[in-house]
C-alpha positions in Angstrom: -39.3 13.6 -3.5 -39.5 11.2 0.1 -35.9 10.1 -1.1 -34.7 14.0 -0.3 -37.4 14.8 2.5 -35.5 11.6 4.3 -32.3 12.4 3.3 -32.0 16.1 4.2 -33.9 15.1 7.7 -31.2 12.5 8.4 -28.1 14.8 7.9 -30.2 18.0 9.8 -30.9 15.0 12.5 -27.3 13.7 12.3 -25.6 17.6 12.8 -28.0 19.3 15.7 -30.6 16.3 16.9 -33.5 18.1 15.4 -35.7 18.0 13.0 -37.1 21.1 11.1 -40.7 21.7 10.9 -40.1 23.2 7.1 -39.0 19.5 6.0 -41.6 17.9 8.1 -44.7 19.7 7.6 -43.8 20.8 4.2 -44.1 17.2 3.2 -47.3 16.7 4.8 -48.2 19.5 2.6 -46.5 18.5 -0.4 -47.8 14.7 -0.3 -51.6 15.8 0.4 -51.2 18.3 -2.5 -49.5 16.3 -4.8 -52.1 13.0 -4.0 -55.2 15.8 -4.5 -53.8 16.8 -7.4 -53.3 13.3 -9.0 -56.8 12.5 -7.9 -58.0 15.7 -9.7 -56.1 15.0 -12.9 -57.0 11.7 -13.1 -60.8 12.1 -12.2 -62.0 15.5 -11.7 -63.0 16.9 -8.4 -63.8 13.4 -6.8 -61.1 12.2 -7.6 -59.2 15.2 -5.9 -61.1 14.3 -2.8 -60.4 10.6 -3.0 -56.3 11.6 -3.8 -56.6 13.4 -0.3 -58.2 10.6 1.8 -55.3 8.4 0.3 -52.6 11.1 1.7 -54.4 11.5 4.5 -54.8 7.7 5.5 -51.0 7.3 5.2 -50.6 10.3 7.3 -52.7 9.4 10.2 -51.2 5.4 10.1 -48.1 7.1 10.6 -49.0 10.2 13.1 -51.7 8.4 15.1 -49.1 5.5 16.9 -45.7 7.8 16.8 -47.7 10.3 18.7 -48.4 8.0 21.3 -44.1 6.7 21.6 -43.9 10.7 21.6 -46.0 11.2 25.0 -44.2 8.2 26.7 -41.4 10.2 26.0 -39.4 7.7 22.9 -39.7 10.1 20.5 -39.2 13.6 19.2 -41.6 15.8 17.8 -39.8 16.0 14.6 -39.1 12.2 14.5 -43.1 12.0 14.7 -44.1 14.7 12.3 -41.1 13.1 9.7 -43.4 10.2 9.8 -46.2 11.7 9.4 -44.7 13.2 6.0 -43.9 10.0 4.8 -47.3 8.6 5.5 -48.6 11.9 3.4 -46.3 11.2 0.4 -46.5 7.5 0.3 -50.0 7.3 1.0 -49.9 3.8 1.6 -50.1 2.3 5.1 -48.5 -0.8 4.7 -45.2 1.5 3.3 -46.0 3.2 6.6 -45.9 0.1 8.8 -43.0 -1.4 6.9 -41.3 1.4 7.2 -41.6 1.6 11.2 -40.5 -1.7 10.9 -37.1 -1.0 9.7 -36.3 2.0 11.6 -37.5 0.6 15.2 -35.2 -2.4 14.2 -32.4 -0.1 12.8 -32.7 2.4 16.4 -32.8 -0.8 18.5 -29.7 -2.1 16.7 -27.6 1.4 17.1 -28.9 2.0 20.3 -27.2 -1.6 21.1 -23.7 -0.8 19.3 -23.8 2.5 21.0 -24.3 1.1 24.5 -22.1 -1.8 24.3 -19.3 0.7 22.8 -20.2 3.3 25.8 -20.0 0.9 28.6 -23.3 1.2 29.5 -25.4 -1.6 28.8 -25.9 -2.3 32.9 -27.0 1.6 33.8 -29.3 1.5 30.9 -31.3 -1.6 31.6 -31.1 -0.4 35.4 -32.7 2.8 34.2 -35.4 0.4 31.6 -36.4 -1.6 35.0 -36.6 1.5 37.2 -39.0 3.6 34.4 -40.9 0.2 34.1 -41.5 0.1 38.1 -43.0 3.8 38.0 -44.8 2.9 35.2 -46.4 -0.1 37.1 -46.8 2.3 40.3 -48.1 4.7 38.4 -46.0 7.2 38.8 -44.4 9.5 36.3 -40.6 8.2 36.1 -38.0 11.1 36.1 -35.5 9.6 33.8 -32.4 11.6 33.5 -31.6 12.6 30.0 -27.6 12.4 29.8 -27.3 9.3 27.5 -26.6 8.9 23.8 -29.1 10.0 21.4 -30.4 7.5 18.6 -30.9 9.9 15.4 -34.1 8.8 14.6 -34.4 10.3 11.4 -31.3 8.6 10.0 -33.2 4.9 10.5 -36.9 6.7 9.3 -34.6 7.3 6.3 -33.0 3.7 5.7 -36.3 2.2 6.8 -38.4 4.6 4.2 -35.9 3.9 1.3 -36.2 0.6 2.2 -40.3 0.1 2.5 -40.3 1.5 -0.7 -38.3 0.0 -2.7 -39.8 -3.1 -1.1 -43.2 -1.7 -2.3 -41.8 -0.6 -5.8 -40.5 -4.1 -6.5 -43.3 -5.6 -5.5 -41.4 -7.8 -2.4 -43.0 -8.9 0.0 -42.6 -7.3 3.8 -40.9 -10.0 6.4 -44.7 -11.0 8.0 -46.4 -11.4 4.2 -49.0 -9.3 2.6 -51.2 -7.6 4.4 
């Protein structure tokens, strides 16, 4: 199920740099649901209770920081929501964190490739050091938006497929259990 939530947001990402609020908060939906139901099933109405406080610890370790790289203005909506989705259906935060893991490391590492194939590695960190001088003036920093887009979804994709097959194989993460 988080295998084809991912996928199908990558290629909607990849084609018109958006992601639809069906895939995203459908799987919220569908991963609460499905972890209150497995609570139910498994220990009555407790345990339905207990299935969505795992859902809904996964969703806010996701939601909670992408919302905040979404008011600085890193992120899209759907990018933060998609998260959010797979924090529901995994209901795991450490899956969660690994999986931010990967995709921040997969978006800085396409964002490189793409600027060093664009030419535009020097207007881009001139544009990092101005927003950062705003920032440290306080100001709100009017960056234009003209420059390549990183599709987001595509490395919450790779990175979720990753974290959990991490998880399912029982590997350890890069900095060790947690």
């Amino acid at each position: 199920m988080l295998c084809l939530l991912l996928l199908t947001a990558a290629v909607f990402d990849m084609r018109t740099h958006r992601v639809p609020n069906v895939l995203t908060i459908g799987g919220m939906a569908v991963g609460l649901l499905a972890w209150g139901v497995r609570g139910y099933l498994e220990h009555g109405t407790g345990g339905a209770w207990e299935g969505l406080g795992v859902s809904f610890v996964g969703l806010a370790s996701a939601l909670v920081p992408f919302a905040i790289i979404y008011a600085l203005g890193g992120l899209g909506g759907g990018d933060v929501k998609l998260m959010g989705a797979l924090g529901a259906i995994t209901g795991d935060w450490r899956c969660v964190v690994a999986a931010a893991f990967y995709a921040l490391l997969l978006a800085a590492a396409w964002a490189c490739v793409v600027m060093f194939k664009k030419r535009i590695v020097g207007r881009t960190l001139g544009r990092i050091a101005s927003a950062a001088m705003f920032v440290m003036a306080r100001v709100k920093p009017t960056i234009p938006d003209d420059g390549p887009r990183v599709p987001f979804a595509l490395m919450v994709a790779v990175g979720g497929v990753l974290a959990g097959l991490q998880y399912l194989l029982g590997i350890a993460p890069p900095w060790g259990n947690l």
